[in-house]
C-alpha positions as CSV (number, residue, x, y, z in Angstrom):
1,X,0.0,0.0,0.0
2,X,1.5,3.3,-1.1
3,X,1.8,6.2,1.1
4,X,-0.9,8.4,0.0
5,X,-3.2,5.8,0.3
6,X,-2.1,5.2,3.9
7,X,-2.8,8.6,5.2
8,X,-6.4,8.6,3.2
9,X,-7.5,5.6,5.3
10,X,-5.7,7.1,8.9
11,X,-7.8,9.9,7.9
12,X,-11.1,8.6,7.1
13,X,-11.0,6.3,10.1
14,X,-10.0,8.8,12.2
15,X,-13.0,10.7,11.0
16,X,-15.2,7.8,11.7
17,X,-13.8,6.0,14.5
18,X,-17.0,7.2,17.5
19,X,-19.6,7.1,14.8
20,X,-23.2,9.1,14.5
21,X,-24.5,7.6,17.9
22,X,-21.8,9.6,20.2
23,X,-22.9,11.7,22.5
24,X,-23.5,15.3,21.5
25,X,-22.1,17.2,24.4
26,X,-17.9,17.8,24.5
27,X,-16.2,14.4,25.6
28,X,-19.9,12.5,26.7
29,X,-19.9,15.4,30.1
30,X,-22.4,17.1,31.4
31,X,-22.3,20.0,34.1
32,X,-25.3,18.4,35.9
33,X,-25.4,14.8,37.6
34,X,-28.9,13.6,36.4
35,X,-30.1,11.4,38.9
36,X,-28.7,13.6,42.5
37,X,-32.3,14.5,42.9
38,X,-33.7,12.0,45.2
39,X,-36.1,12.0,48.6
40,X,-34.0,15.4,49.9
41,X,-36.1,17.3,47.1
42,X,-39.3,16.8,49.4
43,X,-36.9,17.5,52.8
44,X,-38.3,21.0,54.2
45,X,-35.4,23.4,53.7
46,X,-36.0,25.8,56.8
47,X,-33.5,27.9,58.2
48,X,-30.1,27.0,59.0
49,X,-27.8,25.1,57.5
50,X,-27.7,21.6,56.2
51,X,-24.5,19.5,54.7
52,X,-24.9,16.8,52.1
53,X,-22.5,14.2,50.7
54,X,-23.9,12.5,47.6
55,X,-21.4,9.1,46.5
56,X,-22.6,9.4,42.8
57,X,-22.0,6.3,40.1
58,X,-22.4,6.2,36.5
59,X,-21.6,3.5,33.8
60,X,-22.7,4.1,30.1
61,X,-21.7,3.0,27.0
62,X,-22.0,3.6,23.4
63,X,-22.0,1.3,20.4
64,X,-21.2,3.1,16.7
65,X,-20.7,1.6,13.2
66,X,-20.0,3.9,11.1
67,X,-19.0,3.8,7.0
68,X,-16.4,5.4,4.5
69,X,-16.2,5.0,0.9
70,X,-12.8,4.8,-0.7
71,X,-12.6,5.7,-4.9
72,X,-10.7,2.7,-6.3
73,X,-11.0,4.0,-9.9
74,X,-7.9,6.6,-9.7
75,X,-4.7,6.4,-7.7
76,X,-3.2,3.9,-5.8
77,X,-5.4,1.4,-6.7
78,X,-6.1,2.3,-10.5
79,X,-8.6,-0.3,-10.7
80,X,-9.5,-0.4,-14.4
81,X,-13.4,-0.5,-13.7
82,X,-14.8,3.2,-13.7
83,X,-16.9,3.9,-10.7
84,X,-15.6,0.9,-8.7
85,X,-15.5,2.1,-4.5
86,X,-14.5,0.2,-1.4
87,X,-16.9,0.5,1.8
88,X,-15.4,0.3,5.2
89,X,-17.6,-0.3,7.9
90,X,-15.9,0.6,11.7
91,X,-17.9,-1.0,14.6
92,X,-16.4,0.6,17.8
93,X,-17.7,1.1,21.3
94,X,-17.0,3.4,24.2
95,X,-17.4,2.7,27.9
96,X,-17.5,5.7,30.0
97,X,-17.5,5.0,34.0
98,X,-18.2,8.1,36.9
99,X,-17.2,7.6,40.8
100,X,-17.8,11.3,42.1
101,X,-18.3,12.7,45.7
102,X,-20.6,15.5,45.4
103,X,-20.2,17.8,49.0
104,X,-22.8,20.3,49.2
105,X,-23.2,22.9,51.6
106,X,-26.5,24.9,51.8
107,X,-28.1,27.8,53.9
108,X,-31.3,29.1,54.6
109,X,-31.4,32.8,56.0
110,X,-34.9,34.5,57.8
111,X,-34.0,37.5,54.9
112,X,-37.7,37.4,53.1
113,X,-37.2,38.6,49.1
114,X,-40.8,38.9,46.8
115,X,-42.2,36.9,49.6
116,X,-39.6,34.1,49.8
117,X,-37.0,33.1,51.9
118,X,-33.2,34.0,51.0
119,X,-30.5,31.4,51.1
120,X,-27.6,29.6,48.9
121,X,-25.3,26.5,48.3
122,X,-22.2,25.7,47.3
123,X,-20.6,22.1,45.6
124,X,-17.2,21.2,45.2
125,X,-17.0,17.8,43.6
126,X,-14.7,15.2,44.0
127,X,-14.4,12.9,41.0
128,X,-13.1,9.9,39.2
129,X,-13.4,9.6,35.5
130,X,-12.7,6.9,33.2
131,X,-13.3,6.5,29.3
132,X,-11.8,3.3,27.0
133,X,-13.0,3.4,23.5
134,X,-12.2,0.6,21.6
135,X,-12.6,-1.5,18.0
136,X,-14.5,-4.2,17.4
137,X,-14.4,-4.3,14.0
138,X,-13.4,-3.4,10.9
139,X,-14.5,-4.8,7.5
140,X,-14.4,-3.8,3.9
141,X,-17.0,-4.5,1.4
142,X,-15.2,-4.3,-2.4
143,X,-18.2,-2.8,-5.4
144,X,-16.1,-3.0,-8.8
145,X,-18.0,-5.2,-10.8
146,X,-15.8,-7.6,-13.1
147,X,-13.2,-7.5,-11.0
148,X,-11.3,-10.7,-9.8
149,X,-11.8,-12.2,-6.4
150,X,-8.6,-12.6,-5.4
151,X,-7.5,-8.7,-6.3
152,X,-10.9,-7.4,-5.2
153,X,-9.7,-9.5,-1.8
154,X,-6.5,-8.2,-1.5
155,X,-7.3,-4.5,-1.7
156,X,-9.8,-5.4,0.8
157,X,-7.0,-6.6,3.0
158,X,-4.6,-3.6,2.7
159,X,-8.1,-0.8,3.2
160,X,-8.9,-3.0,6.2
161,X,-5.0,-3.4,8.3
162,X,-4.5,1.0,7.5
163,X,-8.2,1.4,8.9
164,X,-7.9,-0.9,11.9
165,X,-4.8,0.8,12.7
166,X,-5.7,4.1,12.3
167,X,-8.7,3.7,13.9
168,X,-6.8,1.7,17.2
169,X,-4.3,4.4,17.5
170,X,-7.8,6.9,17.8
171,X,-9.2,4.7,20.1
172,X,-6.5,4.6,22.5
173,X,-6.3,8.3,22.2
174,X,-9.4,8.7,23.8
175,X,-8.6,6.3,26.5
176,X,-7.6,7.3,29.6
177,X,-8.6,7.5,33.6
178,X,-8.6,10.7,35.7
179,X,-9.0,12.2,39.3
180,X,-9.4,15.4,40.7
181,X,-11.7,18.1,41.6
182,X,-14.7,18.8,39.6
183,X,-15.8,22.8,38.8
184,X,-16.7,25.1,41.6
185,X,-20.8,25.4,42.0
186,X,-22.6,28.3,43.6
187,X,-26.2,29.6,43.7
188,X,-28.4,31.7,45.5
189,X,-31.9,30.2,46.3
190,X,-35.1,32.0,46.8
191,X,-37.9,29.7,49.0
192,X,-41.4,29.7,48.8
193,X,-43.1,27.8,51.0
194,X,-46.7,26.4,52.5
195,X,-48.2,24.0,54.4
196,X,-48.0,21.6,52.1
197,X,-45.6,22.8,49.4
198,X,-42.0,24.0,48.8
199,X,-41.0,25.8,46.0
200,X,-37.2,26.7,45.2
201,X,-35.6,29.1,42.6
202,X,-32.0,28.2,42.1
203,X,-29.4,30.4,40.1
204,X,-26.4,28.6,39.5
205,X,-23.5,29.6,38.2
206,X,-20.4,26.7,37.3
207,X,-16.9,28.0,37.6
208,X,-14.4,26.1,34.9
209,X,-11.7,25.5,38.9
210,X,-11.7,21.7,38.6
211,X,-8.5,19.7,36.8
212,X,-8.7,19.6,33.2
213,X,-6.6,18.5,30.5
214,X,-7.9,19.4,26.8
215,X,-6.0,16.2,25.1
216,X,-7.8,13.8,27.3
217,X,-11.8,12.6,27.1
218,X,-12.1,11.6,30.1
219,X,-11.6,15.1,32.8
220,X,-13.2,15.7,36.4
221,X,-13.8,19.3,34.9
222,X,-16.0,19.6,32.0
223,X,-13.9,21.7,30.3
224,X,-12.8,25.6,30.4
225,X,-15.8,27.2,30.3
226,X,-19.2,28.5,32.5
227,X,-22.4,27.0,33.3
228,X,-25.5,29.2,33.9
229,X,-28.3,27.0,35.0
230,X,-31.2,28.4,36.6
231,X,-34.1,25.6,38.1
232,X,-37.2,25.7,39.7
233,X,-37.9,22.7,42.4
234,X,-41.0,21.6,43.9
235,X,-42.1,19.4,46.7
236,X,-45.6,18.2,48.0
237,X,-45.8,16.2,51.0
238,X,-48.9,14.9,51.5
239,X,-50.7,12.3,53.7
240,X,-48.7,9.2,53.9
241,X,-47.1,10.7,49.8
242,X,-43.8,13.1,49.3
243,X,-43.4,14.2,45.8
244,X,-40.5,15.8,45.1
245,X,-39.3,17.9,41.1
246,X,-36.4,19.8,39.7
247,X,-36.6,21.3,36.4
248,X,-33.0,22.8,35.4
249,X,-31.5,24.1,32.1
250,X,-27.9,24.8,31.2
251,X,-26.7,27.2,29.2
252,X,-22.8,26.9,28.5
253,X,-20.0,28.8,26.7
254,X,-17.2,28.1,24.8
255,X,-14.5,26.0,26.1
256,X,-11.8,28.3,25.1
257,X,-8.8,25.5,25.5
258,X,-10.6,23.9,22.6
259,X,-13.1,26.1,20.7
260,X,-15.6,23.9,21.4
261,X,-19.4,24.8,22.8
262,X,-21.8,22.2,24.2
263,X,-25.3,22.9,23.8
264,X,-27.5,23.9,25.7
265,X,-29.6,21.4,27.6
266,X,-32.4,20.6,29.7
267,X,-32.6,18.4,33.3
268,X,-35.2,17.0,34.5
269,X,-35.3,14.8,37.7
270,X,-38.0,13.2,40.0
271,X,-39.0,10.9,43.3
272,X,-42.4,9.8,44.4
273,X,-42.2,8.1,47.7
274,X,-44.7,6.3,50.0
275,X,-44.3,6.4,54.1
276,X,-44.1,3.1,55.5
277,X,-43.4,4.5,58.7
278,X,-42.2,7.4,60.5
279,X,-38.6,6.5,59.4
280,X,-38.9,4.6,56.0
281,X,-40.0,5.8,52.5
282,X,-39.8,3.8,49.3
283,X,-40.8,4.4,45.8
284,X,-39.7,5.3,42.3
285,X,-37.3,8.3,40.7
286,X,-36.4,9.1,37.4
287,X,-35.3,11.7,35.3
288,X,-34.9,13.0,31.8
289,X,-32.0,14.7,30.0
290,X,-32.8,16.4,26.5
291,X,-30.2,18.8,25.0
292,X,-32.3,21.9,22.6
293,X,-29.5,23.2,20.8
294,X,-26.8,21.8,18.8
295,X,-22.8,21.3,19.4
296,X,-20.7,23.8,17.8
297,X,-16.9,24.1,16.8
298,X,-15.3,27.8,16.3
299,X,-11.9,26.5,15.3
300,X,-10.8,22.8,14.2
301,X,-8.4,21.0,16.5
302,X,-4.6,20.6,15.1
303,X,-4.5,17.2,17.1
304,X,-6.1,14.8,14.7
305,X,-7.5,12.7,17.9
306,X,-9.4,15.5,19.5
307,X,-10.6,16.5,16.5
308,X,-12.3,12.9,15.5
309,X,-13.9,12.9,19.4
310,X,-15.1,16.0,18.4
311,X,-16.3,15.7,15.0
312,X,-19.0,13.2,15.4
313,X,-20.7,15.5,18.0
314,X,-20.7,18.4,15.8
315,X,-24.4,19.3,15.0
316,X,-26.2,16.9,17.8
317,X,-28.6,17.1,20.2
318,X,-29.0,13.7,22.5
319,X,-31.5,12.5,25.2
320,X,-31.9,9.8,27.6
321,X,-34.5,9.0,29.9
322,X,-34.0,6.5,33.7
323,X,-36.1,5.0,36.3
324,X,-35.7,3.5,39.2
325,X,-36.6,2.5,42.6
326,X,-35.7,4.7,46.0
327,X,-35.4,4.0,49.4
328,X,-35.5,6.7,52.5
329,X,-35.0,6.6,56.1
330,X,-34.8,9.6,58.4
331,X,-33.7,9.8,61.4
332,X,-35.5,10.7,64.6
333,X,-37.2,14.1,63.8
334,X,-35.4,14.9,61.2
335,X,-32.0,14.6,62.9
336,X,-30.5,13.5,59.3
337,X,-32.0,11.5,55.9
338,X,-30.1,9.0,54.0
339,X,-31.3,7.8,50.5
340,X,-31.1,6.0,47.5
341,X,-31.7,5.1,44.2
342,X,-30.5,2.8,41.3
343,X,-31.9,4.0,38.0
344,X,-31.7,2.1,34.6
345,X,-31.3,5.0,31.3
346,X,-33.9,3.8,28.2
347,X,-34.5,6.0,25.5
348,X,-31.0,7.0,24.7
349,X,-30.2,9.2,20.9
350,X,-27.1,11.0,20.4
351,X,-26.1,9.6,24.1
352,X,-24.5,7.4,25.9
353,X,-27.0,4.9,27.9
354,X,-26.5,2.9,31.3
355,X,-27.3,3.1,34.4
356,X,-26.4,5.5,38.2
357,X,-26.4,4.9,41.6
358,X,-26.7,7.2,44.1
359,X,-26.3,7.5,48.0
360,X,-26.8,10.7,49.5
361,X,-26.7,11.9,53.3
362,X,-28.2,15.0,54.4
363,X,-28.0,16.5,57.7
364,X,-29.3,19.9,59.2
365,X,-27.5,21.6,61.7
């Protein structure tokens, strides 16, 4: 195989490698943990303070195939049959796998504002990242009618060695484990409150502070840029029912290590839970992620592996949807809550799908 018809096939693959069905937010992240809602969405949030340490898993994956088409009519090949193409078909998956501690530290003043209580919180995360994307296949279908088998089979041979290659060496570019600190979270809250209800207004703003490194996929930060993510939460607790909401939308800037912007994109997350007794709840939670605008790119990448992560996100929107069971328990009167949840993603476009677990303890003092 010549040399120009080396680098055409390290290029295409590397164009390929991820496929349509990756994610389309910058290196699969996503400033919001979907699934951190849980029973402490229903907890009254009175005055004082109150201190809560989510342990947060994630495990996803995403399975591509993906197609180029190599011209066999002109040079290297020359095949003497006008028209005649090679299709290569690159099957590849990527595992992506999320260990995070998630400290939070909230307060709730007596300061009344348009009728609500004034407070804020603060998160610093703690988290471990790891991403392996690998190849598990590569094939090569020859369309040059009148050609014989055995030179058909052999061109077939040299398209499919410089693909695999190509697309192994991209692979394990985009392979790699990280821990750190996540990015700085900080929000006033505004609390509206009756009998029954509790109604929160949250303006977050994410700071890019956590440790980041633009040549890897897998980063406790998202990336250099901010998060502004206003939400609206609501509770009801009723007789022997707690129903507890967030609704939550990001809007993100550019990353400006890499050019890149993730879209903007909406949270969703929710627990309906039944009293057993004074200390036990159980029911369901689930949430919904669904990104409204589109990934864009101000400048292309000069490192050819960054630049095929990227490219395959380019343009898309993703969603997933998860449900799962929940369990509470509280404490005395209120003395602290610990619950959790295990939620199974369906649903999944443009995104990887899987499953989280979460544990979270929340105590007032």
């Amino acid at each position: 195989m010549g040399l120009s018809t080396k680098k055409k096939i390290v290029l295409a693959a590397a164009a390929t490698l991820l496929g349509s069905a990756a994610t389309a937010s910058e290196d699969y992240d996503l400033r919001y943990a979907p699934g951190i809602g849980g029973a402490d969405m229903s907890a009254p949030f009175e005055g004082g303070w109150v201190f809560q340490a989510p342990v947060y898993v994630y495990s996803g994956n995403v399975r591509t195939s993906s197609e180029t088409v190599t011209h066999l009519d002109g040079a290297p090949f020359n095949v003497p049959i006008p028209g005649a193409t090679a299709t290569t078909t690159i099957a590849a998956n990527t595992q992506m796998n999320v260990r995070g501690l998630l400290p939070r530290l909230s307060y709730m003043s007596g300061t009344t504002f348009l009728g609500a209580t004034l407070g804020g919180t603060v998160l610093v995360p703690v988290i471990t990242k790891k991403n392996v994307a690998s190849v598990t296949g590569v094939s090569t279908t020859i369309d040059a009618p009148g050609l014989p088998a055995a030179n058909a089979a052999a061109i077939a041979g040299l398209i499919d060695a410089g693909a695999g290659a190509a697309a192994g060496a991209v692979a394990a570019g985009n392979t790699n484990t990280s821990f750190g600190t996540g990015d700085l979270e900080f929000s006033p809250i505004l609390r509206w409150s009756t009998d029954a209800t509790q109604t929160l207004f949250v303006a977050t703003v994410v700071a890019p502070t956590g440790d980041y490194n633009s040549h890897h996929a897998a980063n406790p930060s998202a990336g250099r840029f901010w998060t502004f993510r206003p939400a609206v939460q609501f509770s009801y607790i009723g007789d022997g029912w707690d129903f507890g909401s967030r609704v939550a939308y990001s809007f993100n800037t550019v990353n400006t290590q890499t050019k890149y912007r993730t879209g903007n994109y909406l949270n969703v997350d929710a627990t309906l839970l039944k009293s057993l007794s004074d200390s036990l709840r159980v029911g369901a939670a689930g949430y919904a992620v669904v990104q409204t605008t589109a990934d864009t790119r101000r400048v292309d990448p000069t490192d050819p592996v960054t630049e095929a992560r990227q490219d395959v996100t380019l343009g898309q929107k993703g969603h997933v949807y998860g449900l799962g069971p929940e369990l509470a328990y509280i404490h005395g009167a209120g003395d602290y809550l610990v619950d959790g949840r295990i939620i199974k993603e369906f649903g999944a476009a443009d995104r990887p799908e899987g499953f989280t677990a979460v544990v979270t303890l929340s105590r007032p003092f």
